[in-house]
C-alpha positions in Angstrom: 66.1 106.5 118.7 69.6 106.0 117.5 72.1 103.5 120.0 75.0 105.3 120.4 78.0 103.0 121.3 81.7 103.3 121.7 83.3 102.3 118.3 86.4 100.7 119.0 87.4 101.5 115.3 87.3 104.8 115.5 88.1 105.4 119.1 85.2 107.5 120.2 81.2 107.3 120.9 79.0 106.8 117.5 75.5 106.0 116.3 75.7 102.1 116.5 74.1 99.8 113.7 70.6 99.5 113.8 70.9 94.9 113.4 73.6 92.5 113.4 75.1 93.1 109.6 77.4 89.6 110.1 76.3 86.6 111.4 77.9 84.5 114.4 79.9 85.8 117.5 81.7 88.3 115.3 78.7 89.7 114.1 77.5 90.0 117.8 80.7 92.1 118.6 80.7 94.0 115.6 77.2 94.9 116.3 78.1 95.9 119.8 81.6 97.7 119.4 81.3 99.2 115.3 79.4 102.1 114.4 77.4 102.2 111.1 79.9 104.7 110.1 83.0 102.1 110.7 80.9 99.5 109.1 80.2 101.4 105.8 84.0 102.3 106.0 85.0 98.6 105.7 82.2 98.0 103.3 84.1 100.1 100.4 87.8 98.5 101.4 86.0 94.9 101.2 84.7 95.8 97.7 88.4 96.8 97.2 90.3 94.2 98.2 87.2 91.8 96.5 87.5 93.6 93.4 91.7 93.6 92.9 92.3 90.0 94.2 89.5 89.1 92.0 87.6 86.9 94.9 85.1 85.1 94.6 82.3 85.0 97.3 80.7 81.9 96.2 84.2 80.5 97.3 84.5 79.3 101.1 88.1 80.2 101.1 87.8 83.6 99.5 84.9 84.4 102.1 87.6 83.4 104.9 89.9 85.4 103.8 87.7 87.9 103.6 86.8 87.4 106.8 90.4 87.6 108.5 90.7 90.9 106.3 87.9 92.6 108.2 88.9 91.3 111.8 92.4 93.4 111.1 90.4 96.2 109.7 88.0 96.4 112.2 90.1 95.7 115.3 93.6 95.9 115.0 94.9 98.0 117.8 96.2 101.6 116.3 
């Protein structure tokens, strides 16, 4: 049976991820307020913004900024 959530990304009730994708607290509210479709949506900007700042995820910095780049995706106020 599919968890259907309010996304706070996209404003309105969707089919909620099936396991925390992220780990920590903000993969807890991810998992509880992003749909799978918001989550997929932020998948293909991360490979993006990955791809034309040429970041590398090994890095601890580039994963934080990273990070801080999906925060404003994923809950900045519209």
């Amino acid at each position: 049976m599919n968890r259907i959530i309010f996304c706070e990304f996209l404003q309105k009730e969707s089919e909620g991820q099936d396991f925390q994708c992220y780990p920590g607290s903000i993969g807890k509210k991810i998992y509880e307020t992003i749909s799978k479709h918001a989550w997929k949506q932020w998948l293909s900007h991360q490979t993006i913004l990955i791809n034309e700042n040429k970041l590398n995820m090994f890095n601890i910095e580039d994963r934080k900024k990273i990070e801080k780049k999906m925060e404003l995706f994923l809950f900045k106020k519209k």
